[in-house]
Each structure stands twice: as C-alpha cells, then as structure tokens.
TIRO-2110 file (N, C-alpha, C; in Angstrom, 1 decimal):
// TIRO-2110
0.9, -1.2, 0.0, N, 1, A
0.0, 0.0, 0.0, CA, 1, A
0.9, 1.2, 0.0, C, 1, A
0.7, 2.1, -1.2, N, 2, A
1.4, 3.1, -0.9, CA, 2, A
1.2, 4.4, 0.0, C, 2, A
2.4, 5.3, 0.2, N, 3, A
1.7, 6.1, 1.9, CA, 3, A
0.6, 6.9, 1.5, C, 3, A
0.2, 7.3, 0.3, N, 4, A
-0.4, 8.2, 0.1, CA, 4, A
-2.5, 7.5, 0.3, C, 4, A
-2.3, 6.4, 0.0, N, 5, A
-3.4, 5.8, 0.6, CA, 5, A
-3.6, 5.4, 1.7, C, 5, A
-2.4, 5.1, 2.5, N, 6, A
-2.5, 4.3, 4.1, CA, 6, A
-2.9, 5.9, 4.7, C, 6, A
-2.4, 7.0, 4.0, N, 7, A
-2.9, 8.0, 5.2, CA, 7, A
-3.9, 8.7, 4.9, C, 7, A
-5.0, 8.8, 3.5, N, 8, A
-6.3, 8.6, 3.4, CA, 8, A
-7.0, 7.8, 4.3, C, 8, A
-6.5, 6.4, 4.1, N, 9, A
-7.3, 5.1, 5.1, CA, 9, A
-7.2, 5.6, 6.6, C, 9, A
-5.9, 6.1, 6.7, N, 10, A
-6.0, 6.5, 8.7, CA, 10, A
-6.5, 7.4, 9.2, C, 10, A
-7.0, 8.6, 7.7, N, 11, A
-7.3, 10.0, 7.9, CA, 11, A
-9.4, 9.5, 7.8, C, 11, A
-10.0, 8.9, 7.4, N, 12, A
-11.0, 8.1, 6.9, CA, 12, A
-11.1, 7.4, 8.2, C, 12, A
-10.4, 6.6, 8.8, N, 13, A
-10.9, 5.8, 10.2, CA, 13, A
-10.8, 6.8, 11.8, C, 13, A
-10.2, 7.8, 11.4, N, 14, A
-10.1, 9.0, 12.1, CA, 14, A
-11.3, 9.5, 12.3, C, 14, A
-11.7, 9.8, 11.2, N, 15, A
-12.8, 10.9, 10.9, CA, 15, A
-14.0, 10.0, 11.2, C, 15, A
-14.2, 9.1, 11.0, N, 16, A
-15.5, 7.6, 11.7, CA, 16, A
-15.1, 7.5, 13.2, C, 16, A
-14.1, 7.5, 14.0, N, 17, A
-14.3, 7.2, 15.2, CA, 17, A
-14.5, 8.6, 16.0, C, 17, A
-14.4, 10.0, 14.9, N, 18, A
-15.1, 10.9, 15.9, CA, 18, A
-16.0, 11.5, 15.4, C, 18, A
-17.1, 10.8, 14.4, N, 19, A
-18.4, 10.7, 14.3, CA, 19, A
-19.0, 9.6, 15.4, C, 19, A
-18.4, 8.9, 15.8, N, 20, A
-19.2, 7.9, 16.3, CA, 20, A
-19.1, 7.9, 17.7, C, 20, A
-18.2, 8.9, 18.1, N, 21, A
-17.7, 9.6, 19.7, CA, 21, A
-18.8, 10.7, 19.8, C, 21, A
-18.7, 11.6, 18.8, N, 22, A
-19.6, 13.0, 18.8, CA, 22, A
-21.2, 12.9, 19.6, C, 22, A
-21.1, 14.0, 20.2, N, 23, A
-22.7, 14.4, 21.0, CA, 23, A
-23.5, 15.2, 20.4, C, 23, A
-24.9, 15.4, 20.1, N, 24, A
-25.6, 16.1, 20.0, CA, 24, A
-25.7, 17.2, 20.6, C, 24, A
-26.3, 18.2, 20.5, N, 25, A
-26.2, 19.6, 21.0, CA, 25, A
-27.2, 19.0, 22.6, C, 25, A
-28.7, 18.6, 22.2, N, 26, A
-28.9, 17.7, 23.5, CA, 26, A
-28.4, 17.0, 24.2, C, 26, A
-27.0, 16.2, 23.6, N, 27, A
-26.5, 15.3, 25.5, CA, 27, A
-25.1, 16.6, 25.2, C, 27, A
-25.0, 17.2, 24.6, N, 28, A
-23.7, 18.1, 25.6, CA, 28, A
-24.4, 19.3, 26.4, C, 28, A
-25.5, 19.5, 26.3, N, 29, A
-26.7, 20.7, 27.3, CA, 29, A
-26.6, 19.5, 28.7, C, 29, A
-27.1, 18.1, 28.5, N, 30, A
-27.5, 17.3, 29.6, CA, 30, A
-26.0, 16.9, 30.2, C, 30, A
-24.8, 17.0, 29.5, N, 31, A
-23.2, 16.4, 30.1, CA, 31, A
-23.0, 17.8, 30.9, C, 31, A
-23.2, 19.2, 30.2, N, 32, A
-22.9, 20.4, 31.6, CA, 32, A
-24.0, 20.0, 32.2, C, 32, A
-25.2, 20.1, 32.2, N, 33, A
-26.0, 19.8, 33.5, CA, 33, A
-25.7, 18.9, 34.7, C, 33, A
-24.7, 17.5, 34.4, N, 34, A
-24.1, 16.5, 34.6, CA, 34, A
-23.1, 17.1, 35.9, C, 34, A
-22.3, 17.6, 35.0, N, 35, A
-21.1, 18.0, 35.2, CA, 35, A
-21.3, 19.0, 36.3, C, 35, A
-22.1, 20.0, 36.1, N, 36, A
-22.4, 20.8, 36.8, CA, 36, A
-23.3, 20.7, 38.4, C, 36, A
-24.1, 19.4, 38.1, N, 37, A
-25.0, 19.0, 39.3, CA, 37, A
-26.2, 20.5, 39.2, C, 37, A
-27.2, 20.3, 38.2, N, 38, A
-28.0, 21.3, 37.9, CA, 38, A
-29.1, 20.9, 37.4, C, 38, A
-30.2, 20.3, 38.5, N, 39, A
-31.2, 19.5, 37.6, CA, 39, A
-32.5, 20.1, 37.2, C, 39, A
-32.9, 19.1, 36.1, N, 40, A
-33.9, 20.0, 35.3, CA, 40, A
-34.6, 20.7, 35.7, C, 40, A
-34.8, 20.8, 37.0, N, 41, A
-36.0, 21.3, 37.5, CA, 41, A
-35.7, 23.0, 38.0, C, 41, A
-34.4, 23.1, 37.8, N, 42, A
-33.5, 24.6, 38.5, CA, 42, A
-34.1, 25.4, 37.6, C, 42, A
-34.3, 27.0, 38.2, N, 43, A
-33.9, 27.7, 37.5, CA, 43, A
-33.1, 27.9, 37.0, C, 43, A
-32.1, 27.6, 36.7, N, 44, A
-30.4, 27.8, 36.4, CA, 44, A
-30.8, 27.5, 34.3, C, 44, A
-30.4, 28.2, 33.5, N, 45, A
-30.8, 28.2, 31.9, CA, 45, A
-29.6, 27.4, 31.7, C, 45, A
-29.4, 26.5, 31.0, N, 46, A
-28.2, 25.6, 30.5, CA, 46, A
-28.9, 25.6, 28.7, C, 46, A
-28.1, 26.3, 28.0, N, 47, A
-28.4, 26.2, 26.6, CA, 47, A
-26.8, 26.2, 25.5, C, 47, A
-27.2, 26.2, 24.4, N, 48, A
-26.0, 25.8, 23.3, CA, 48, A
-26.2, 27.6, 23.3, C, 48, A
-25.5, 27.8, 23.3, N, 49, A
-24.7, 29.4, 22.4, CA, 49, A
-24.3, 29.4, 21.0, C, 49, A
-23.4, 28.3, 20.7, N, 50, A
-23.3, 28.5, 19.2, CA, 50, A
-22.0, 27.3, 19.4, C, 50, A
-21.5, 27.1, 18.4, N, 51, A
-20.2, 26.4, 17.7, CA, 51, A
-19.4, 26.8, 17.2, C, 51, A
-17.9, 26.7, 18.7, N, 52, A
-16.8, 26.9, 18.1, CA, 52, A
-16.1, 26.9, 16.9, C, 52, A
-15.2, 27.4, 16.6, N, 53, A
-14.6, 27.6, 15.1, CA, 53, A
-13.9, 26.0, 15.3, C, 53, A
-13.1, 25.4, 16.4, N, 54, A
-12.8, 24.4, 16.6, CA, 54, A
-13.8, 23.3, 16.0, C, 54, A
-15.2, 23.1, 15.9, N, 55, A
-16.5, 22.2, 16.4, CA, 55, A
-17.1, 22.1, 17.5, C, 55, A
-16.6, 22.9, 18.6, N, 56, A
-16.7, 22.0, 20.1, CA, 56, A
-18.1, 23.1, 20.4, C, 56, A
-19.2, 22.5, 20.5, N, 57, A
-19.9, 23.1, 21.4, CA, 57, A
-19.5, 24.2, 22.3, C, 57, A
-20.4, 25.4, 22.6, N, 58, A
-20.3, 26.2, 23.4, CA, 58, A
-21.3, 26.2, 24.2, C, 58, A
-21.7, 25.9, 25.4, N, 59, A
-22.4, 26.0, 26.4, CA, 59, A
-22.6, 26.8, 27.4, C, 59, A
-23.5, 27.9, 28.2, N, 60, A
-24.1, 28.3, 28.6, CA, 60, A
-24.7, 28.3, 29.8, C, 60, A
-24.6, 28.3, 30.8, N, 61, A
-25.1, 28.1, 32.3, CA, 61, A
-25.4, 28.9, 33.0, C, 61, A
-26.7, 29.8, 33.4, N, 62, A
-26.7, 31.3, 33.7, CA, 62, A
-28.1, 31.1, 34.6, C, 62, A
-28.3, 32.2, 35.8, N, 63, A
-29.4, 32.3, 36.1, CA, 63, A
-29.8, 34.1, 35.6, C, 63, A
-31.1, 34.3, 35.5, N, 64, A
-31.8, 35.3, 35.7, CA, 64, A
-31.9, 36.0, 36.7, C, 64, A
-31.7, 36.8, 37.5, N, 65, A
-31.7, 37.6, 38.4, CA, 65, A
-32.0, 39.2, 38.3, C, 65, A
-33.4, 39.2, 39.0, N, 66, A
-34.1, 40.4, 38.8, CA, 66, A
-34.1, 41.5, 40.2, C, 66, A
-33.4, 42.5, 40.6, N, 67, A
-32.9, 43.3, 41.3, CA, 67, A
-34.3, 43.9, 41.7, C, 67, A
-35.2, 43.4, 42.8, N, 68, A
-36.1, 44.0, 43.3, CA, 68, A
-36.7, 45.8, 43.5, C, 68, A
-35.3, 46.1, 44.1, N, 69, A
-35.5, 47.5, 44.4, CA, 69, A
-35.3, 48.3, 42.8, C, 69, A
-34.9, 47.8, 42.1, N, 70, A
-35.0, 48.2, 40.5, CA, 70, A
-36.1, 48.4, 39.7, C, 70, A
-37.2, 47.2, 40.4, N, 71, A
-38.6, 47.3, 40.1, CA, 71, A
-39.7, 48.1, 40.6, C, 71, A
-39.2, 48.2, 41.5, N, 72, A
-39.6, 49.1, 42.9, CA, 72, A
-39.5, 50.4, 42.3, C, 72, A
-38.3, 51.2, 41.9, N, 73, A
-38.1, 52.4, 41.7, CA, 73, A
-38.8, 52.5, 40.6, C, 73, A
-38.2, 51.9, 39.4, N, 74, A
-39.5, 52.6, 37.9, CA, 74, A
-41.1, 52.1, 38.5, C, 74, A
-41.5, 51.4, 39.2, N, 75, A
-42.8, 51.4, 39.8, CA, 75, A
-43.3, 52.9, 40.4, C, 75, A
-42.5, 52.7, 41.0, N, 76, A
-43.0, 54.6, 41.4, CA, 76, A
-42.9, 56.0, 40.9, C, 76, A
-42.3, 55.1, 39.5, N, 77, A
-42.3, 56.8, 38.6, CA, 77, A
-44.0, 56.5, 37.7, C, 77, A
-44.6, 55.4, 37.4, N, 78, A
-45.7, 55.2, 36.9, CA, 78, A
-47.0, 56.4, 37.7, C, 78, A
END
C-alpha cells in the first residue's frame, strides 16, 4: 500500500471514530448539567450558544436575576 493511501485510510478511520464519539447539541446541554450537578427542574438556563470555530460546542449556564428595588423604583415613577 502506498503512503499516500495508508494515510487517506487512517485520515477516513479518524474521521468515523469521531463521528461515532460526537454528541448532539442535546447530550452536551445534559453532560454540563451532569457536570455541573443542575437538575432539570432549577432555575439555572443551561443552553447551546453556538459552535466553536474548533466544532466543540459552546455552552451556557446562567441564572436570571431580577434586582427587586430596581422594580420598585420605575414602579414609582408610573
């Protein structure tokens, strides 16, 4: 076999074993939630952001937080 094919063939069984490794955008949301100890039921937002220039998922883990006395003040300019 000459090299120019053995490293097509190794570049080819490369490229299948990390298709066959790879996650969906759903289990890498549920592997940080994992990871994180954050269960479905939290407030806590766990979402995809977008895809690295690399491939790798970008994930997301944030809560909402609404500053009471913030509400409070533009309530009293009404």
């Amino acid at each position: 076999m000459d090299p120019d094919t053995q490293a097509e063939d190794s570049q080819a069984i490369a490229e299948q074993g990390l298709a066959e490794q790879s996650v969906s955008e759903e289990q890498a949301v549920q592997l940080v939630r994992e990871k994180l100890g954050i269960p479905e039921s939290s407030d806590t937002i766990v979402e995809l952001d977008g895809i690295g220039s690399d491939g790798e998922y970008v994930i997301h883990a944030y809560n909402v937080v609404i500053d009471d006395t913030m509400v409070d003040q533009f309530a009293d300019l009404e």
